[in-house]
C-alpha positions as CSV (number, residue, x, y, z in Angstrom):
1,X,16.1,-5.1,53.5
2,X,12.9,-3.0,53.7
3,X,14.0,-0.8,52.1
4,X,15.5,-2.7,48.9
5,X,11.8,-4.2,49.2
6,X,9.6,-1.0,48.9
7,X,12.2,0.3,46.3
8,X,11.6,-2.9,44.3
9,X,7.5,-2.8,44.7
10,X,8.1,1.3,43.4
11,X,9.5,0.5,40.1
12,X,6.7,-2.7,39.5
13,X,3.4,-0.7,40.3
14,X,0.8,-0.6,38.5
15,X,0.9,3.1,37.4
16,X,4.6,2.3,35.8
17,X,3.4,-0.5,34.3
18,X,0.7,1.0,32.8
19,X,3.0,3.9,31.9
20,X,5.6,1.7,30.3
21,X,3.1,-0.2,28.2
22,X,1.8,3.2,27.1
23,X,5.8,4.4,26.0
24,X,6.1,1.3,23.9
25,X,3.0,1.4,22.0
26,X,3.3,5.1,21.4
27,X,6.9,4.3,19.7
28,X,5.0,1.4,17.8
29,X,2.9,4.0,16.3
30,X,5.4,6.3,15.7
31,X,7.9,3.1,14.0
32,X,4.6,2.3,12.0
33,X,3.7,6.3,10.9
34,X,7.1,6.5,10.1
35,X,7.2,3.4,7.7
36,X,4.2,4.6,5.6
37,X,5.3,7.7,5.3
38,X,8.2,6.2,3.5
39,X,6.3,3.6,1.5
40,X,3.7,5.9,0.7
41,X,5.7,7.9,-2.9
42,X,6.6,4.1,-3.5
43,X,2.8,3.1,-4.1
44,X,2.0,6.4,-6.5
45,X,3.6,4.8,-9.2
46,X,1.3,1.5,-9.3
47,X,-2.0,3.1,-8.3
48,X,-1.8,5.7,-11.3
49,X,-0.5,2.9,-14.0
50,X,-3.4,0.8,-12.3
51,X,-5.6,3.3,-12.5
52,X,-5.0,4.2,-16.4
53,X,-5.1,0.2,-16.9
54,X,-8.9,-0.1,-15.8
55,X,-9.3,2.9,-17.8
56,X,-8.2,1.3,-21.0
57,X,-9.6,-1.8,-20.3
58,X,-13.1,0.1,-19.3
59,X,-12.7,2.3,-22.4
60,X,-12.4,-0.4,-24.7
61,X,-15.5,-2.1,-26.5
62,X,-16.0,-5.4,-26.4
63,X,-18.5,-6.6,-29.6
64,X,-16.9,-4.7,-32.3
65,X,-14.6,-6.3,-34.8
66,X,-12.7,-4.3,-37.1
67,X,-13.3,-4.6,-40.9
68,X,-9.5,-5.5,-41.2
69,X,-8.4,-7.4,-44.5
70,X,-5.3,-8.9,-44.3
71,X,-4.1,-10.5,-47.5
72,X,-4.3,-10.0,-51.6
73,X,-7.5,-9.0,-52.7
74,X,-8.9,-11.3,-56.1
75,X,-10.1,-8.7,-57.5
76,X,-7.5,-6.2,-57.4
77,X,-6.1,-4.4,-60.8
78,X,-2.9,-3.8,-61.8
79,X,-1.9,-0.9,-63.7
């Protein structure tokens, strides 16, 4: 019996605990690394059309209207 006991207090001490929780977060980094890594070529698409969007919109000016006439003109000649 003692020695199923002291077996049983080996594998729950403190310094395997500690170890264990260390294995599973380094995995958790390495699940998380690996799914950016992925994601990352699939977010180069929208930050460069995003990018050239603010462009335009910055580029464009906002008080000026175009002398545009749409429509006959009354005075126009025909020859």
């Amino acid at each position: 019996m003692n020695g199923i006991l002291s077996e049983t207090t080996r594998v729950f001490s403190p310094r395997n605990i500690v170890s264990y929780l260390l294995g599973l977060m380094g995995l958790s980094v390495l699940a998380v690394t690996q799914f950016v890594t992925e994601l990352l070529p699939l977010l180069f698409a929208p930050l460069v059309c995003g990018t050239f969007g603010v462009l335009l919109y910055a580029s464009k000016t906002l008080n000026t209207q175009p002398d545009l006439n749409v429509g006959p003109v009354p005075n126009a000649v025909q020859e």
